[in-house]
C-alpha distance (Angstrom), angle and dihedral (degrees) to the residues before:
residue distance angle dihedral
X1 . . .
X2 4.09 . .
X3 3.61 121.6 .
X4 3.77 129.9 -143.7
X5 3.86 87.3 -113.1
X6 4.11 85.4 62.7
X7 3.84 92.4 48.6
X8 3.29 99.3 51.7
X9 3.93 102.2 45.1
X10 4.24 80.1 50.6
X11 4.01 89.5 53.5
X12 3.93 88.2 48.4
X13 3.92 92.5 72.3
X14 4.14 81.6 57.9
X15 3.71 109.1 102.6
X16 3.81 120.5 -149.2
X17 4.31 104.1 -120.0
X18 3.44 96.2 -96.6
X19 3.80 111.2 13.0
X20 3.63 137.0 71.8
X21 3.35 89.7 -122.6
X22 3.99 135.1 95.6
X23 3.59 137.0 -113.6
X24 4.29 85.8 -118.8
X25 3.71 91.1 60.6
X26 3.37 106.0 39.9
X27 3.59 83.1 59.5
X28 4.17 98.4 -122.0
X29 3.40 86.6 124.8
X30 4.18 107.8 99.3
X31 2.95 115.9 169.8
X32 4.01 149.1 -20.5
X33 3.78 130.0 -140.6
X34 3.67 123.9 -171.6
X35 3.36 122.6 -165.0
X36 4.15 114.9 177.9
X37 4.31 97.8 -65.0
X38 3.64 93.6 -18.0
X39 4.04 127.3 87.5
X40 3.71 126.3 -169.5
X41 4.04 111.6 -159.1
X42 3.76 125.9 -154.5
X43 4.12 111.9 -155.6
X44 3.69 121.3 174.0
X45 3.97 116.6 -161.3
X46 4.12 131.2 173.8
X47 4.26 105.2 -142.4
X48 3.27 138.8 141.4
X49 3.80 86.3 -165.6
X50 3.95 124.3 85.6
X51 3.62 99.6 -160.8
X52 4.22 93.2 67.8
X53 3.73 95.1 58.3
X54 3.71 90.6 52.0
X55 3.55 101.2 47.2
X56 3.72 92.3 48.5
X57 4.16 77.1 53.6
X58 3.19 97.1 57.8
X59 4.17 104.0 35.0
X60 3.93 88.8 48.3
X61 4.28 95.5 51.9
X62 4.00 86.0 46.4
X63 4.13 91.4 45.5
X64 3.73 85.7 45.2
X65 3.77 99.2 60.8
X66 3.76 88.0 71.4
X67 3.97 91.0 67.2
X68 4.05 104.3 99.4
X69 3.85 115.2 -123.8
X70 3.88 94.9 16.5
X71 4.13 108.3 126.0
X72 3.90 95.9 173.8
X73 3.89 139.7 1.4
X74 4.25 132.3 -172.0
X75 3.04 121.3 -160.2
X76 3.92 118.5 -156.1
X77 4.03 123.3 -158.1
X78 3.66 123.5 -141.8
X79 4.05 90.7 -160.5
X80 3.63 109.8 -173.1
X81 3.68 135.2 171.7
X82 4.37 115.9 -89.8
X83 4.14 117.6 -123.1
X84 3.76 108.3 -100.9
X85 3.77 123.1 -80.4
X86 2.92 122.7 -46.7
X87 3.61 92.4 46.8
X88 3.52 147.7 46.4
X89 4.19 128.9 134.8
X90 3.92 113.6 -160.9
X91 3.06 114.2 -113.6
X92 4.42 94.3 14.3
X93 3.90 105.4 74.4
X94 3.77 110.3 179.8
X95 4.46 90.8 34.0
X96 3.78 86.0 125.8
X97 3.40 108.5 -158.6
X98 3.98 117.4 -130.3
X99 4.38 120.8 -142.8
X100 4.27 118.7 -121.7
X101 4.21 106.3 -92.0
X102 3.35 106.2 -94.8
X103 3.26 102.0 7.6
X104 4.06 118.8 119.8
X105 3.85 106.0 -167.9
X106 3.72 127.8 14.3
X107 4.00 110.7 -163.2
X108 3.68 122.5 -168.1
X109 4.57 119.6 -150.6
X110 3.62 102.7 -160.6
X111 3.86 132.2 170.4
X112 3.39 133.6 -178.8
X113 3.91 104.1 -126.4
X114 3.42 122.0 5.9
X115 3.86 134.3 -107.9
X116 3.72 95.5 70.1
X117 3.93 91.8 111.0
X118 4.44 92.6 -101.3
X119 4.05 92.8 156.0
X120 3.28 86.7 38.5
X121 4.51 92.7 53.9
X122 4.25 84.0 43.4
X123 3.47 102.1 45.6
X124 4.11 95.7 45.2
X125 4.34 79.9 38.3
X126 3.53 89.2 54.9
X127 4.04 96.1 51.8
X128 3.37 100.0 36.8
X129 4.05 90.2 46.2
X130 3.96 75.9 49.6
X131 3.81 90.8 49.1
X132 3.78 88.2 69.7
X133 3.78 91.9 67.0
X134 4.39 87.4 -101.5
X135 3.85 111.2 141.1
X136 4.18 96.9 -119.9
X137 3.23 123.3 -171.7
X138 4.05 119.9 -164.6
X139 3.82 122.4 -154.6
X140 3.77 125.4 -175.1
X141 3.53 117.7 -142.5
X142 4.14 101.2 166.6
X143 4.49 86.5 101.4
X144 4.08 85.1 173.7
X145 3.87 99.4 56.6
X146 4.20 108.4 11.8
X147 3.56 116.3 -169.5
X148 3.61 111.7 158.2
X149 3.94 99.0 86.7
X150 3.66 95.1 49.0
X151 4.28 92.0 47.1
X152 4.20 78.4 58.5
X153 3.32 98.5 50.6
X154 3.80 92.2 -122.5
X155 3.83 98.8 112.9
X156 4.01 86.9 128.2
X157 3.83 94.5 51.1
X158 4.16 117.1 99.3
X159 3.85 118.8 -156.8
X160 3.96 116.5 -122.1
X161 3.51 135.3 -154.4
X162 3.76 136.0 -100.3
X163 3.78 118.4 -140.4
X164 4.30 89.6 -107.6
X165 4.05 73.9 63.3
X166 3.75 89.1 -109.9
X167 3.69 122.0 153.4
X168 3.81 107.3 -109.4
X169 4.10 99.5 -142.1
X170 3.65 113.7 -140.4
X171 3.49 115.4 -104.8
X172 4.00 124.2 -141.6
X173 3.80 130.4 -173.1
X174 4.28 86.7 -21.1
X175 4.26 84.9 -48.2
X176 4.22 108.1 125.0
X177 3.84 101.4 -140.4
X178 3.89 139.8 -151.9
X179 3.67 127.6 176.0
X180 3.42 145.0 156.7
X181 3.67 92.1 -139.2
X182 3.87 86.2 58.3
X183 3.68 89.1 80.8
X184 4.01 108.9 26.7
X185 3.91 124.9 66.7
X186 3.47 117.1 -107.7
X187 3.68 99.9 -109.3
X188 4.33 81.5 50.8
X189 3.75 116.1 117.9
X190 3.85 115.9 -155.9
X191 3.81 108.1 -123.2
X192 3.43 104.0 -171.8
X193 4.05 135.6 141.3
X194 3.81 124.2 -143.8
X195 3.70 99.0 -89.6
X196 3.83 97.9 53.0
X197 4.20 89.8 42.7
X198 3.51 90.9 53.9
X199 4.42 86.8 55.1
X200 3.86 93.7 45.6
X201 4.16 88.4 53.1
X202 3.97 88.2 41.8
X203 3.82 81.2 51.0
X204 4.05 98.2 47.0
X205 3.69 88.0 44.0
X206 4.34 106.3 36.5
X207 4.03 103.3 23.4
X208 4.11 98.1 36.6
X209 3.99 111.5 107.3
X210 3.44 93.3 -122.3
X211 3.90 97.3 157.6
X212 4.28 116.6 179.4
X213 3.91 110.1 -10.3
X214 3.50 128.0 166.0
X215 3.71 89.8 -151.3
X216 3.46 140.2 12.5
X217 3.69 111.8 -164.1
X218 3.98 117.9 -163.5
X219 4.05 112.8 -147.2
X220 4.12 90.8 -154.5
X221 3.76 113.4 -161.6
X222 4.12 115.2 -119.4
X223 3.66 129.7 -77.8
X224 3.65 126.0 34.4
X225 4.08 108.4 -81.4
X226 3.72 153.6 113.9
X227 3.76 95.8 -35.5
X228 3.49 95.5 42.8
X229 4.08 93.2 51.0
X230 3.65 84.3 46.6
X231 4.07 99.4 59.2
X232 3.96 86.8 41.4
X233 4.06 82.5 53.8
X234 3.87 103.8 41.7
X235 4.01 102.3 37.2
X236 4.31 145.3 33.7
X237 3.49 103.1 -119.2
X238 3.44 119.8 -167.0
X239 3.54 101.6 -149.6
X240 3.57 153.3 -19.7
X241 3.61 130.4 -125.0
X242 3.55 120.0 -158.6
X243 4.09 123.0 -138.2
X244 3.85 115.2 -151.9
X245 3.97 145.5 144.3
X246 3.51 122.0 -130.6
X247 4.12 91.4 -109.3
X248 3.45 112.6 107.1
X249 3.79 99.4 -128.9
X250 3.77 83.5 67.5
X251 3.60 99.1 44.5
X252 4.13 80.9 54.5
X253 4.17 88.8 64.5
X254 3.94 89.0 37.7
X255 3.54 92.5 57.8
X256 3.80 85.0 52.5
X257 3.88 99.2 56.7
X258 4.11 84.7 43.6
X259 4.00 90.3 60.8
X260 4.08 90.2 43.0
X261 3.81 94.4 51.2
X262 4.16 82.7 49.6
X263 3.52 94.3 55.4
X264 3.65 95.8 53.2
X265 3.73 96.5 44.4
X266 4.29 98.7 -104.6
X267 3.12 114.1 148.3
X268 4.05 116.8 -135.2
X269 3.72 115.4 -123.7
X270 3.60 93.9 -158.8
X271 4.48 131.5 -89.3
X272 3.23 133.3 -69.3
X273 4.15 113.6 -150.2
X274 3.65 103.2 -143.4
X275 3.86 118.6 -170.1
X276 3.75 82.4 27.4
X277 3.82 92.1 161.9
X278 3.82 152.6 -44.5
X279 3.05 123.6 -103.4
X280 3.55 121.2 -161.7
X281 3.91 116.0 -131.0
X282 4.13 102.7 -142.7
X283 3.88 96.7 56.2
X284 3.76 111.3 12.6
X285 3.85 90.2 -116.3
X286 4.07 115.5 157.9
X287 3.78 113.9 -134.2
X288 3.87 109.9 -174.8
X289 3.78 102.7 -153.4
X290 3.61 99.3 179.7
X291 3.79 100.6 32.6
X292 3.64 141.0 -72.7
X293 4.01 134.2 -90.4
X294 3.86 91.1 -6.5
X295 3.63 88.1 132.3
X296 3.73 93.1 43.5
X297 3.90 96.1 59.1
X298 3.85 98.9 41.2
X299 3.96 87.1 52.3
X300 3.58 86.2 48.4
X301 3.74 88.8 54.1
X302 3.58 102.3 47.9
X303 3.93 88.3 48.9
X304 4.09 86.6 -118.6
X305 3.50 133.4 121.4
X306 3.77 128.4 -90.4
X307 3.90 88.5 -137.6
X308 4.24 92.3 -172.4
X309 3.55 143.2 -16.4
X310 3.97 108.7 -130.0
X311 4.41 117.0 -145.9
X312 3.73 114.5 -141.8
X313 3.65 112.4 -122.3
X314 3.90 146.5 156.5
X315 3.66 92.7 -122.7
X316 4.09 89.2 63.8
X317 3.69 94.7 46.7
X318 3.66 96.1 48.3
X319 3.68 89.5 48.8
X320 3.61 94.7 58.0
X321 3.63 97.2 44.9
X322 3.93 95.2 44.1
X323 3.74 84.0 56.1
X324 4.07 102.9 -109.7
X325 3.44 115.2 103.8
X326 4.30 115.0 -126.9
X327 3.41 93.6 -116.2
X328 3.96 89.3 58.5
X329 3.94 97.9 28.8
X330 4.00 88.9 54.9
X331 3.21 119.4 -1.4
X332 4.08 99.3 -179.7
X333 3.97 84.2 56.6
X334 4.10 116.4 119.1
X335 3.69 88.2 -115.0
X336 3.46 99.7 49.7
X337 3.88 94.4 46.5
X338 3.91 84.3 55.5
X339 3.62 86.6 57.0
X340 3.38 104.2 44.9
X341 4.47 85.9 51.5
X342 4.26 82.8 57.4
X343 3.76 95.0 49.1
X344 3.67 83.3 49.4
X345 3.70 99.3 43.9
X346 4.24 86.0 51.0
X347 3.68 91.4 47.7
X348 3.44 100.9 56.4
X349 3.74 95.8 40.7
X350 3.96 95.7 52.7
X351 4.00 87.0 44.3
X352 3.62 87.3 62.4
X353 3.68 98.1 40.6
């Protein structure tokens, strides 16, 4: 005879469309009754979208057939109707999600693999966004690999606390910052599972000091996981805006974060093609080094802007690593032009939003 323990551990190898996740932990799983060789199982989802029922259907009857001494199983759908964007949890219709105090628009930069220069598109988003006399504040949520306080030059600094007990974030050239890397050592790994990621982003987004920001952009960390399902959970975002090169293997893991933010009801603010090309400083001549009009073609696809095409060059890297963002180390540079025509693009499509 199976046991409920046996079911569920079978339903874990079920992805939800979209995530890395499974059906157990996002918690669509109800219920489970056994009855001799037979199971009956109770799964409550929030979609607008027919096809996500029916492939958790079919994926959980084939990753049941592995449980010993089950003949036959039926699974029945609770199918109700998501919160309004932005929202939506699978599995939780109605877990409205509630915005930062004082904060007017929360933007998410997402990618789905890393290496395609993401901190680098938030931080240089975040000044130049700044640049336009916005209060910006810039919150990094990749806890494995933390980047933000080091591209600011304020590796040495250490937040403090308020006396709510609020983290006071630390605050360069007018930018409100929060970073893991603000409170570990360089050489520190973060050794954290799941459960105790998913409190330190709660933390970074629900207990920092924020105060009045026109923005709050969220630097997520690659792939489509824990933290990520956590930010969709805890606040509205207005949008996300998706990092890629023009390469195709990157446009693969783009794709990726595109379906996630779908699932969960995010609306995509349109791509940003970083590593767009090189141009070559004696004669002006573009060299596209990892492909041309990638970005172009999967904006196209989406229906979403492409809202800039970002050159690789030495000046950008050195900025980052010497701890001054482009846009704020030289401003009249290629790059940070290119920025300052995203931050522009975003701004006027949340401000009619």
């Amino acid at each position: 005879m199976p046991t409920d323990d046996q079911i569920r551990e079978a339903l874990r190898g079920v992805k939800y469309p979209g995530f890395s996740r499974d059906i157990v932990s996002f918690g669509i799983v109800k219920d489970i009754a056994i009855s001799g060789t037979d199971a009956t199982i109770k799964m409550t989802i929030a979609t607008r979208d027919a096809e996500i029922p029916q492939t958790i259907h079919d994926e959980s009857i084939e990753a049941l057939r592995s449980v010993e001494g089950l003949e036959s199983a039926q699974i029945d759908f609770d199918i109700q109707e998501p919160p309004e964007a932005p929202s939506g949890v699978p599995g939780q219709a109605g877990s409205a999600k509630a915005s930062i105090p004082g904060v007017k628009h929360i933007i998410a930069v997402a990618s789905g693999k890393g290496g395609v220069g993401k901190s680098t598109v938030s931080a240089n988003l975040a000044a130049a966004l700044a640049a336009t006399g916005a209060k910006v504040g810039l919150c990094d949520c990749d806890l494995y690999g933390p980047s933000i306080a080091h591209m600011f030059g304020a590796d040495d600094q250490r937040p403090l606390a308020n006396e709510e007990n609020e983290i006071q974030p630390i605050v360069v050239g007018g930018l409100k910052l929060m970073s893991m890397g603000f409170l570990l050592d360089d050489s520190a790994p973060v050794i954290v599972r799941g459960p105790l990621a998913t409190r330190y982003t709660q933390q970074f987004l629900r207990q920092v000091e924020w105060g009045e920001l026109d923005y709050l952009i969220l630097d997520l960390p690659p792939g489509t996981g824990d933290i990520q399902l956590t930010i969709v959970q805890t606040v509205a975002l207005d949008g996300a805006v998706i990092v890629t090169t023009p390469q195709e293997v990157a446009l693969i893991d783009a794709r990726k974060a595109v379906s996630m933010f779908g699932k969960v009801n995010v609306p995509i603010l349109g791509f940003v093609e970083n590593m767009s090309y090189f141009e070559c400083p004696s004669d002006g001549v573009r060299y596209p080094i990892f492909g041309e009009g990638g970005g172009q073609r999967e904006a196209d696809k989406e229906g979403v802007p492409l809202l800039g095409q970002i050159p690789i060059d030495i000046p950008t890297r050195e900025a980052g690593d010497g701890g001054k963002p482009i846009v704020l180390a030289q401003a009249d540079s290629p790059a940070a032009k290119a920025f300052a025509e995203v931050a522009t693009s975003i701004s006027a499509i949340v401000a009619k939003a």
